[in-house]
N, C-alpha and C positions, 0 to 999 in steps of 0.2 A: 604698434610699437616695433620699431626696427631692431633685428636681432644682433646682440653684440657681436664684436667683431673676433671672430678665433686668437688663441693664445698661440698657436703653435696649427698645425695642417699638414697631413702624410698620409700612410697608409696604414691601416689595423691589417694582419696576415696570420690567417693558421692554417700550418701548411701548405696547400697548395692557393688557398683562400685566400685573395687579398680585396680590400675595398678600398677607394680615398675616405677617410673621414675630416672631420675637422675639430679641435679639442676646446673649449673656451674652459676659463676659471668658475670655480663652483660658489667662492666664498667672494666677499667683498667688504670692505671695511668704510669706502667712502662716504660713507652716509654719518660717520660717527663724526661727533665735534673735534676739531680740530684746531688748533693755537699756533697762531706763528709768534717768533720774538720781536718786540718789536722794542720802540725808544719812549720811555715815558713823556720823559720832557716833549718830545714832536710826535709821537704819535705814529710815527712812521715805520716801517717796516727796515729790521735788520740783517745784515749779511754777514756771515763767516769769513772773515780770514785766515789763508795757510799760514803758519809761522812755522820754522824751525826753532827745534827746543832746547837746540845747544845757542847760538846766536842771535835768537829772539829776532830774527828779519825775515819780514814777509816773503813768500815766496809765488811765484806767477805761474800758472798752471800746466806751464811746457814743461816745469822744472819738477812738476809732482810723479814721483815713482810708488814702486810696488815694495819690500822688506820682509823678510821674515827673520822674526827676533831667535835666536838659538840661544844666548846668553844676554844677560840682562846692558838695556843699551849697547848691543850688536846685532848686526841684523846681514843677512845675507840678502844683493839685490835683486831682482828678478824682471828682467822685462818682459811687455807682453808678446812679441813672438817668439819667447822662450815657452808661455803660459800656450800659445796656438802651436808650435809646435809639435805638444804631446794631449793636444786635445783631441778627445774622442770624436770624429767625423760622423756628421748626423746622416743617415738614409731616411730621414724623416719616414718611419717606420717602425710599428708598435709590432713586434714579432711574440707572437705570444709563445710561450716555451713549455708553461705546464699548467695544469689545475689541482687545486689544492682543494681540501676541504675548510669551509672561511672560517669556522671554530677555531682554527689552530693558527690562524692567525694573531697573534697578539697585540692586543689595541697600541701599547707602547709603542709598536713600529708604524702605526696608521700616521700619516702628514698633511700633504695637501689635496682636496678633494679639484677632482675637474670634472666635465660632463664633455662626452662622445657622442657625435652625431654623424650619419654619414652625408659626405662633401658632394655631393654626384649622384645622379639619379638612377646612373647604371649601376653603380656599386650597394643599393640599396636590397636586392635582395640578399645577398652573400653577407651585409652587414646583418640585416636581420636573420639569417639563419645562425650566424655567431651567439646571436643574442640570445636565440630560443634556445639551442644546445643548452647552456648554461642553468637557463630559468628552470628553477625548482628542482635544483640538482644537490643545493647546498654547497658547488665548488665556484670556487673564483679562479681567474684566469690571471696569470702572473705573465709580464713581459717585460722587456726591456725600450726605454726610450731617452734621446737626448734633449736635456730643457735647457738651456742658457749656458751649454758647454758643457755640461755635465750629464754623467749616465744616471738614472734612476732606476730603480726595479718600480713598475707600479703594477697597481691591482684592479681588475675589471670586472665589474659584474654589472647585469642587466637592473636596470631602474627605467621604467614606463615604458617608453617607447624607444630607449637609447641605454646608454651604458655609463655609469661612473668609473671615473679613472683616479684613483689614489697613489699615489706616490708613496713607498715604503721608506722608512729611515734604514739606515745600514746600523748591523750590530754596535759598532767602533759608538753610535752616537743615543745610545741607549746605553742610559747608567744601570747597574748592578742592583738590584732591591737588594742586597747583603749586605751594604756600605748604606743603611737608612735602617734595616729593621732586624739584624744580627741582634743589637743591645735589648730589644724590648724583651720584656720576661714574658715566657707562658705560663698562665694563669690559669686555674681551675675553676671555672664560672659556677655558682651556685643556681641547681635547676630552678628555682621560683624565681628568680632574678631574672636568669634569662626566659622563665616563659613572659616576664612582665616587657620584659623586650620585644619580642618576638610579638606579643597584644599590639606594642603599639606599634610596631613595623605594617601589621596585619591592617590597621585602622587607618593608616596615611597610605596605603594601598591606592596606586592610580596607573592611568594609563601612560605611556609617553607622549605629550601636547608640546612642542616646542612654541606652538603661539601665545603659552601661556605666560614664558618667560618674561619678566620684565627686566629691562635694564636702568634698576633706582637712581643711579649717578647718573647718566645721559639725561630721564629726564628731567632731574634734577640742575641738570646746566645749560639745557635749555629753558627750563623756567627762567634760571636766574641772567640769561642775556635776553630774553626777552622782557622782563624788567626793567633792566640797564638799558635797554634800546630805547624804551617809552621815558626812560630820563626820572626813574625811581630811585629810592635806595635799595639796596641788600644788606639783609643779615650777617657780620663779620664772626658770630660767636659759634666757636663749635660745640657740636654738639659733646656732652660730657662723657667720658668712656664708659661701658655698662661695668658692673660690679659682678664677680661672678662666688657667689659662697660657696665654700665646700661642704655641703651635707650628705648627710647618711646615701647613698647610693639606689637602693630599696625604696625608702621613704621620696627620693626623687621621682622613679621608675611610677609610685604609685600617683602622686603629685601629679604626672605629666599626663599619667589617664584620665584620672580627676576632670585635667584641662578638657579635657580635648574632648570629654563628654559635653562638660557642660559647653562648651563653642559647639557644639552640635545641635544641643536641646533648644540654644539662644534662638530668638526667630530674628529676621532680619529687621533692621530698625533705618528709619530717616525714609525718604520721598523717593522714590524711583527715576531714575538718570535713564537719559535715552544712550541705547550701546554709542559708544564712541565717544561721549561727550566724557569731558573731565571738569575739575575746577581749578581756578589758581585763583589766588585770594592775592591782593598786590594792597599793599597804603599808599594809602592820599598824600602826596606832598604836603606837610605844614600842617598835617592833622595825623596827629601822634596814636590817637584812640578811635582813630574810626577807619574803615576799610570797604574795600568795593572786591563783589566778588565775581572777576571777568570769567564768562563763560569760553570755553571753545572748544573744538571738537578736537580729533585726533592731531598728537604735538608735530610739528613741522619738520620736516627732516634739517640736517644743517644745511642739505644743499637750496632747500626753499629758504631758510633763514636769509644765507645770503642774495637769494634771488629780488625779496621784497626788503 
């Protein structure tokens, strides 16, 4: 498999320590289903037009500028070698400044993840003694870097044989937890309530498994174009909203042990499924009561969807 292609490429530097590395994206979204708009009647795929909103006439894309609104329907213009003018000049260069302890870091300011590699075969020990420094210190390495014209403060710490690079948000874009939970009353928890809490906190006790996650909606809309591909129907009815009563709180707390004992004691029921395999049950055209249930293994991503 050929290794994607870097986001960005410079140098990691502490103190007199410099390497090249090379930064790629940590996250990726292109795998998730995706919707263009299109025209029902033809089926075709649609385009956006610029219009002005005082004149309602379209406008051609030489004539498209930049605005910032100060009062409402006013706006000041801005061009963009006004925008380059006072941009921060990159030295494509991650200067690391300090280490912190990462506890004190606050998840609130964590943003986007990237992964550090070094670029150059010479720079590879200097990077790797960066990395060991660090390992099993408890600090993270805080620097500064520029992504798409803009400064970032991001955060470095060693993961396997390289380093994650997180970008921090600036205070200005982290809101106030004061303005969300000032109102909420403090309450005096009665102790058999909260130890019946605290039972079942104890009993759903597990490790962190991200492979565990599933994403219901994704594959839920991939069943359902895979359906519509084979020239079926689907279901238009939704589902009905749950009902949620208000009861005794206690008598909940106990209810909810109740559960989750007996879903323990339950033994497993039905035929054994080979790992990966799933089912999807689809009806027969023209046969209202009757159903075929196609087998297959692990759901296809969107990008295979469109490939076949």
């Amino acid at each position: 498999m050929a290794p994607a292609r870097p986001y960005w490429k410079g140098y990691l530097k502490l103190s007199l320590v410099s390497c090249p590395i090379a930064l790629y994206t940590g996250t990726s979204s292109t795998e998730r289903v995706s919707f263009r708009q299109i025209n029902k009647k033809t089926g075709n795929r649609l385009r956006q037009q610029l219009v002005d909103e005082v004149t309602r006439e379209p406008i051609e894309g030489f004539d498209k500028g930049r605005g910032y609104e100060y009062a409402k329907n006013a706006y000041i213009p801005v061009d963009d070698d006004e925008l380059d003018a006072i941009a921060i000049e990159s030295n494509h260069t991650i200067e690391i400044d300090s280490f912190v302890p990462r506890e004190q870091i606050d998840e609130r300011y964590l943003d986007t993840p990237y992964y550090l590699a070094p670029n150059d075969q010479a720079g590879q020990d200097a990077f790797a003694v960066i990395r060991e420094a660090m390992r099993g210190k408890g600090r993270v390495a805080l620097g500064r870097v520029v992504l798409s014209k803009r400064e970032r403060v991001i955060m470095l710490e060693p993961r396997d044989k390289g380093l994650i690079g997180t970008t921090l948000r600036y205070p200005y874009e982290v809101r106030d937890v004061k303005e969300y939970f000032d109102d909420v009353p403090e309450l005096k928890i009665e102790p058999d309530m909260l130890k019946l809490a605290e039972h079942i906190l104890q009993s759903k006790a597990a490790d962190f498994d991200p492979s565990q996650f599933v994403d219901h909606y994704e594959e839920a809309v991939v069943e359902m174009l895979k359906t519509k591909r084979a020239g079926l129907a689907v279901s238009r009815e939704q589902a009905a909203p749950r009902t949620h009563n208000v009861v005794n709180l206690m008598e909940a707390l106990r209810r909810s042990i109740a559960q989750d004992q007996a879903a323990s004691a339950r033994p497993a029921k039905g035929r054994k499924r080979i790992d990966g395999q799933a089912e999807m049950l689809l009806p027969i055209a023209g046969k209202a009561k009757k159903a075929v249930v196609a087998k297959s293994t692990v759901r296809p991503s969107a990008r295979q969807m469109k490939a076949g």
